[in-house]
C-alpha positions as CSV (number, residue, x, y, z in Angstrom):
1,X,-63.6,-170.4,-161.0
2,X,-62.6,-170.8,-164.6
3,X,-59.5,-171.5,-165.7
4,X,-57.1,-172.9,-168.4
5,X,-59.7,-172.3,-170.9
6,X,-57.7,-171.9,-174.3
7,X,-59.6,-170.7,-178.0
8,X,-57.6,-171.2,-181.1
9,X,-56.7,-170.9,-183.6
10,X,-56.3,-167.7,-185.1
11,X,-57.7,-164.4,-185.1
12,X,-61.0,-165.1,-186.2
13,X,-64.4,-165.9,-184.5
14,X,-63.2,-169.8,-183.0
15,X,-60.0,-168.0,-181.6
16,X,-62.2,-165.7,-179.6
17,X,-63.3,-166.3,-176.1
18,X,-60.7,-168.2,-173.8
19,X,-62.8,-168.7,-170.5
20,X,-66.7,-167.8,-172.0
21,X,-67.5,-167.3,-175.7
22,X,-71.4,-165.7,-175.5
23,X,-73.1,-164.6,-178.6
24,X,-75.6,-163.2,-180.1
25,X,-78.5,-161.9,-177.6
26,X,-77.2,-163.9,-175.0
27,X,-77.5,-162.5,-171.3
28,X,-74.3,-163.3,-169.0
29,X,-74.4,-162.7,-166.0
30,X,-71.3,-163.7,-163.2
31,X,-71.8,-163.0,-159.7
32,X,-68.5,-163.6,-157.4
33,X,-66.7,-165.2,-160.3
34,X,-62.5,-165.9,-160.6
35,X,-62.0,-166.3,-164.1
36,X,-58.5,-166.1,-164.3
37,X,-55.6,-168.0,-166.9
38,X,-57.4,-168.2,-170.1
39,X,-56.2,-167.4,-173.9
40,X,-57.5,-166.6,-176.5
41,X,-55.7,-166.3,-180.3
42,X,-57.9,-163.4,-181.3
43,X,-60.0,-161.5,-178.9
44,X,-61.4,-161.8,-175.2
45,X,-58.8,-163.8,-173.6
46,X,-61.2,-164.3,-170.1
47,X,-64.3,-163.6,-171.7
48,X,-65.8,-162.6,-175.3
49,X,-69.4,-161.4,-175.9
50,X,-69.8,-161.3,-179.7
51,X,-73.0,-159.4,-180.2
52,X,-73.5,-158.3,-183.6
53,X,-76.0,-156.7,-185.3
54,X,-78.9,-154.1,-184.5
55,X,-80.9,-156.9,-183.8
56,X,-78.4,-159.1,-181.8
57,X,-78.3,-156.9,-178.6
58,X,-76.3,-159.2,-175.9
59,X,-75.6,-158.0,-172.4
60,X,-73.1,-159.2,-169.8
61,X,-72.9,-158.0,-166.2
62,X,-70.0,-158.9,-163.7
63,X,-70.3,-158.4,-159.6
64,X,-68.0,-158.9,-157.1
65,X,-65.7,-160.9,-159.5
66,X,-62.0,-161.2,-160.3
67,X,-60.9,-161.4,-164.4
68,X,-57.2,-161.6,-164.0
69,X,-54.2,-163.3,-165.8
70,X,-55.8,-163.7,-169.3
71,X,-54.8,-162.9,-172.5
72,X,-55.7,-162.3,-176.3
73,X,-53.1,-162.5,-178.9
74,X,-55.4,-159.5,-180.7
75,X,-57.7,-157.5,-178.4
76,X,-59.4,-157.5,-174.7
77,X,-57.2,-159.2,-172.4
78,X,-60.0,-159.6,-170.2
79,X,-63.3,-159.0,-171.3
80,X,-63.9,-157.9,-174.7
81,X,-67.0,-157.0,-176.5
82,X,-68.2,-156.6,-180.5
83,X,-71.1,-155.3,-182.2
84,X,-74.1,-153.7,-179.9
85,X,-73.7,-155.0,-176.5
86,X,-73.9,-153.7,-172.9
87,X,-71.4,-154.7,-170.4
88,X,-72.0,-153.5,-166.8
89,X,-69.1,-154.3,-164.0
90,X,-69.8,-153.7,-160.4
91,X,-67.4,-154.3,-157.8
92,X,-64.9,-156.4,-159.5
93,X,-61.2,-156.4,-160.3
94,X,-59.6,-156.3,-163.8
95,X,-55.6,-157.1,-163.2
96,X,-52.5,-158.5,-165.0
97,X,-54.8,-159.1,-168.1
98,X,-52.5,-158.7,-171.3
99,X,-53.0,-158.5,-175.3
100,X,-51.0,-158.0,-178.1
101,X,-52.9,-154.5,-179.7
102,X,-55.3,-152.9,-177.2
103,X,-57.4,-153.2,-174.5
104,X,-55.5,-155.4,-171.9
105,X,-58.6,-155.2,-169.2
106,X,-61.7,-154.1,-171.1
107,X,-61.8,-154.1,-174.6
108,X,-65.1,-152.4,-176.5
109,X,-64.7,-153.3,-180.4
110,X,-66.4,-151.9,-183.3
111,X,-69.7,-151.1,-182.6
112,X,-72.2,-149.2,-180.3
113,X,-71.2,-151.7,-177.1
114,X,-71.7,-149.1,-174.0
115,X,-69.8,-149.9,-170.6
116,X,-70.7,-149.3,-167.3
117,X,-68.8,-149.8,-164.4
118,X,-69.1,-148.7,-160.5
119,X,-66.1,-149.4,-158.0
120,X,-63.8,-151.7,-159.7
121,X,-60.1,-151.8,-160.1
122,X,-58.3,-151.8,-162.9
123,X,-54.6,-152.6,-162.5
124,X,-51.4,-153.7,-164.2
125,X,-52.9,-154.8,-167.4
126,X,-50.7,-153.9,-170.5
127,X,-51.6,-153.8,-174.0
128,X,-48.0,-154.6,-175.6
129,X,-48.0,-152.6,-179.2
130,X,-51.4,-150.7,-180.0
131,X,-53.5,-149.1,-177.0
132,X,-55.8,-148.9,-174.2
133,X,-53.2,-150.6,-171.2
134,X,-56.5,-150.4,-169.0
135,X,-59.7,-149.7,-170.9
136,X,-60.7,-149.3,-174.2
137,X,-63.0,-148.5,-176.8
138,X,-63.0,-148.7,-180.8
139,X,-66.6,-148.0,-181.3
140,X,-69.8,-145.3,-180.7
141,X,-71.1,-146.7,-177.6
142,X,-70.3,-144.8,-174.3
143,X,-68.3,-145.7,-171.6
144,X,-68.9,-144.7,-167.6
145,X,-66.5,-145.3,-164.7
146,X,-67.7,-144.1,-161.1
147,X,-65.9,-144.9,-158.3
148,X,-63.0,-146.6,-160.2
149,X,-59.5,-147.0,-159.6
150,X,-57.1,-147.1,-162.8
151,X,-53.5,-148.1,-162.1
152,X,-50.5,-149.2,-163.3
153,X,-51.8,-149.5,-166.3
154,X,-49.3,-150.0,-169.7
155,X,-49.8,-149.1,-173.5
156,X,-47.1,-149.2,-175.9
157,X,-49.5,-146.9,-177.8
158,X,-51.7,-144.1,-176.7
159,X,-53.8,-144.8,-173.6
160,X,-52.1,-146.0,-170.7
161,X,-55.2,-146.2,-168.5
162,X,-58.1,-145.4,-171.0
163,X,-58.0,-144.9,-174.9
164,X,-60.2,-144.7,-177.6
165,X,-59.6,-146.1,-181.2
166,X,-61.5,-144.5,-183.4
167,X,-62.2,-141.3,-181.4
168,X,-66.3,-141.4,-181.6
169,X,-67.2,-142.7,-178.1
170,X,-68.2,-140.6,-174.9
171,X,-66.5,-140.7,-172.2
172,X,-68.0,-139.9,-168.1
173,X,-65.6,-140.1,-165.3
174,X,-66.8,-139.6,-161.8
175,X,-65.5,-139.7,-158.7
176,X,-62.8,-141.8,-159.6
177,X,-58.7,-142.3,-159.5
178,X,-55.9,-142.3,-162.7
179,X,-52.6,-143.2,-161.0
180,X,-49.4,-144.6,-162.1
181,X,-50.2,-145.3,-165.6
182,X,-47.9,-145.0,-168.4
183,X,-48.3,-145.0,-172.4
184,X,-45.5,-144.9,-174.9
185,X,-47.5,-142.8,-176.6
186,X,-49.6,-139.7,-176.0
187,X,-52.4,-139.9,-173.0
188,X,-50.0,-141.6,-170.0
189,X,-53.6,-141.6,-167.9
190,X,-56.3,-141.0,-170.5
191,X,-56.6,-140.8,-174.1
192,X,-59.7,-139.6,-176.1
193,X,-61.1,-137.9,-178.8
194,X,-64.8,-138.4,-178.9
195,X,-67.8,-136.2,-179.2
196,X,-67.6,-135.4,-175.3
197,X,-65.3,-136.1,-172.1
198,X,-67.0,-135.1,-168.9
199,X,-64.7,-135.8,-165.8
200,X,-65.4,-134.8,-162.7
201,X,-64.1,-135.4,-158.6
202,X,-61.5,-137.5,-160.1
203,X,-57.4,-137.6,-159.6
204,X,-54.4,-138.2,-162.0
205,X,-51.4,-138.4,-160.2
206,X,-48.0,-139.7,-161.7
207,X,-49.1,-140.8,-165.5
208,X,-46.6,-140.5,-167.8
209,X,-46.5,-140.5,-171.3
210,X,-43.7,-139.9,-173.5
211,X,-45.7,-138.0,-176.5
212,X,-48.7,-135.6,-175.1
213,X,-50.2,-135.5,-172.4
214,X,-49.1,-137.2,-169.3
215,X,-52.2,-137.4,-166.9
216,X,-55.0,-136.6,-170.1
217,X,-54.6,-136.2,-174.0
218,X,-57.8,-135.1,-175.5
């Protein structure tokens, strides 16, 4: 367990990372992990992977683990990622994460970060002002959820359970369940504009949005 952890101050690289600051190439891995009550001033209030650079290529992979009760006073509640990175979650749960602008559970920043994730749930994480309540992405990379369970998810943007910054990203969804989520603005379940958007076996059932697109706003 890891807990209490606090970076400050400001929104800048030493406010980043309130349980685990990782960087460059670095390879995280957490098997059955609880890292739960950490801050962060800037970005990745439970954990941060700061990968920048082509040549900076870091990875991170969760299983079995809980990220829960963090928060960033900028971007990725929980787990937040920038630059080139992989993150791969298997099993796990993301809830009651919070930020101030987007991302409350899984934050991808600029970049070409790709996520995968298998049989997690993502719940009750809220992203206060910008977007992305459950899952986010603001850069290139492309982002699969199989077997996932998004709900009760809050933006007081666009994106109540997923959204996408910058609109360049791909989005899979398989097999997988949008439920009670809700964004102020348009996409109450999903929200993306990127190249492509394949979903497929997967239910949306009472998102709400009050611009477009209750369950999905491409």
């Amino acid at each position: 367990t890891i807990t209490g952890g606090v970076a400050a101050p400001g929104d800048a690289d030493q406010g980043s990372g309130g349980g685990i600051r990782a960087q460059g190439a670095a390879s995280i891995v957490l098997n059955d992990v609880v890292l739960s009550g950490n801050s962060a001033t800037a970005d990745g209030g439970g954990i941060s992977l700061e990968s920048i650079g082509n040549v900076s290529i870091g990875t991170l992979t969760i299983t079995n683990s809980v990220i829960s009760g963090n928060h960033a006073g900028d971007a990725g509640g929980g787990v937040e990622t920038d630059g080139n990175g992989l993150v791969t979650i298997n099993g796990s749960t993301i809830a009651e994460n919070t930020c101030v602008n987007q991302g409350a559970g899984v934050w991808l920043d600029a970049g070409g970060a790709s996520l995968n994730m298998t049989g997690d749930v993502v719940r009750d994480n809220r992203a206060i002002t910008m977007l992305a309540g459950g899952i986010g992405n603001a850069g290139t990379g492309n982002v699969s959820l199989v077997s996932c369970t998004i709900e009760d998810n809050f933006s007081g943007g666009t994106g109540g359970g997923f959204g996408d910054a910058v609109n360049m990203g791909n989005l899979t969804v398989t097999n997988s369940l949008f439920l009670d989520n809700t964004a102020v603005g348009s996409g109450g379940g999903i929200q993306e504009g990127g190249p492509q958007t394949t979903i497929t076996g997967t239910v949306f059932d009472n998102n709400t949005s009050t611009g477009n697109g209750g369950g999905l706003f491409v």
